[in-house]
GUTI-528776 format. One line per 8 residues: number of its first residue (from 0); for each residue x, y, z of N, C-alpha, C, O. Coordinates in steps of 0.2 Angstrom, whole numbers, padded with zeros to 4 digits. Layout:
N
NUM = X Y Z X Y Z X Y Z X Y Z  ...
! end
This chain:
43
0 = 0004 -0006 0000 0000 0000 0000 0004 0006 0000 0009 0007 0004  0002 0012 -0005 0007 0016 -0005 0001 0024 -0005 -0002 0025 -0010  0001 0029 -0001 -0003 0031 -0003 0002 0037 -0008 -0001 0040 -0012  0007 0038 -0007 0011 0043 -0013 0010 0041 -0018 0008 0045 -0023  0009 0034 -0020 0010 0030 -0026 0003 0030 -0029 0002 0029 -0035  -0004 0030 -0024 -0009 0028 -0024 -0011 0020 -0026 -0015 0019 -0030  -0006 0015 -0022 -0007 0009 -0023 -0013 0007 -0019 -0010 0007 -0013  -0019 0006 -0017 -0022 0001 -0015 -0026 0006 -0009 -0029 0005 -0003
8 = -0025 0013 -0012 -0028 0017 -0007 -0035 0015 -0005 -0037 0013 0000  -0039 0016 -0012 -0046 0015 -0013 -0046 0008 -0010 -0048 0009 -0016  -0046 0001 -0008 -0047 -0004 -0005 -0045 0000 0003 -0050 -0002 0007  -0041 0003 0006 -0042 0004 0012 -0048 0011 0011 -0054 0008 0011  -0048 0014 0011 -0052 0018 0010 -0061 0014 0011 -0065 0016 0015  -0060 0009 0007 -0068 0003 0007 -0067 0000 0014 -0072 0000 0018  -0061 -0004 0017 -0063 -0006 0023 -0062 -0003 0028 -0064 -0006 0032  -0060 0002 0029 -0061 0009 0034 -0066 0011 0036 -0068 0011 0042
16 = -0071 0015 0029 -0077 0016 0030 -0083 0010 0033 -0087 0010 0037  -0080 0006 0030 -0083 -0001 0032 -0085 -0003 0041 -0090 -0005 0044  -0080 -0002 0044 -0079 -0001 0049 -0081 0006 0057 -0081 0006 0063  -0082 0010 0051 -0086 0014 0054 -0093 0017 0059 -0096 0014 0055  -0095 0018 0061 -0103 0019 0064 -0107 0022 0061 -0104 0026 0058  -0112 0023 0059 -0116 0027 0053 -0117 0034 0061 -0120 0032 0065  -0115 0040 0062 -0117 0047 0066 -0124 0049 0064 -0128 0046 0060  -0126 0055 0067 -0132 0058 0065 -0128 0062 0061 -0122 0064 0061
24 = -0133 0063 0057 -0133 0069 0051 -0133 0075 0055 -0137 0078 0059  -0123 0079 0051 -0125 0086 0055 -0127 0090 0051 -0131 0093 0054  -0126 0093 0044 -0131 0096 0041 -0137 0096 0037 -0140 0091 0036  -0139 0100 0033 -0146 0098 0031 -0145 0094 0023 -0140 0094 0020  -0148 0092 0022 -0145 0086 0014 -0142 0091 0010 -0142 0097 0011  -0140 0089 0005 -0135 0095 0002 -0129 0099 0004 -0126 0102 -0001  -0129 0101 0011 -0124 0105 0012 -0117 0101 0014 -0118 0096 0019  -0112 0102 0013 -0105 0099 0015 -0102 0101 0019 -0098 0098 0021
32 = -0104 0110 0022 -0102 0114 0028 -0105 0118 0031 -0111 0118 0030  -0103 0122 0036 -0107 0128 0039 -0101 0134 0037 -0101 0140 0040  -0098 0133 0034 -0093 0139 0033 -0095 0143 0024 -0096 0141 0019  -0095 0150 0026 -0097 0154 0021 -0094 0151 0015 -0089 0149 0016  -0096 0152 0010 -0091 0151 0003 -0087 0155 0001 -0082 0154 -0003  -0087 0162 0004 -0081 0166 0005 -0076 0164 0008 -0070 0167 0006  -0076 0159 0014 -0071 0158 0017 -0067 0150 0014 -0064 0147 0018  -0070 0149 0007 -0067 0144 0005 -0060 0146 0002 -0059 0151 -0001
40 = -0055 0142 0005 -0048 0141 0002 -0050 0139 -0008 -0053 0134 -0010  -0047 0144 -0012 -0045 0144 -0020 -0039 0141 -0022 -0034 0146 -0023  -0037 0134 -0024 -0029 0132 -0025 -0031 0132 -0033 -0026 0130 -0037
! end
């Protein structure tokens, strides 16, 4: 596994989440933050 290389990230990635607890939902459907979209970093 390498993740520089991107060897086999996505298979850990699948059993990671897998392993997880499902949380409650913190925002409302659609949204991905509470942070204005002004204060998004532009790379």
């Amino acid at each position: 596994m390498s993740a520089k290389a991107g060897d086999q990230v996505s298979l850990l990635e699948e059993l990671l989440v897998g392993l997880l607890p499902e949380g409650p939902q913190l925002y409302p459907e659609g949204d991905l933050t509470d942070a204005p979209e002004g204060s998004w970093s532009r790379s």
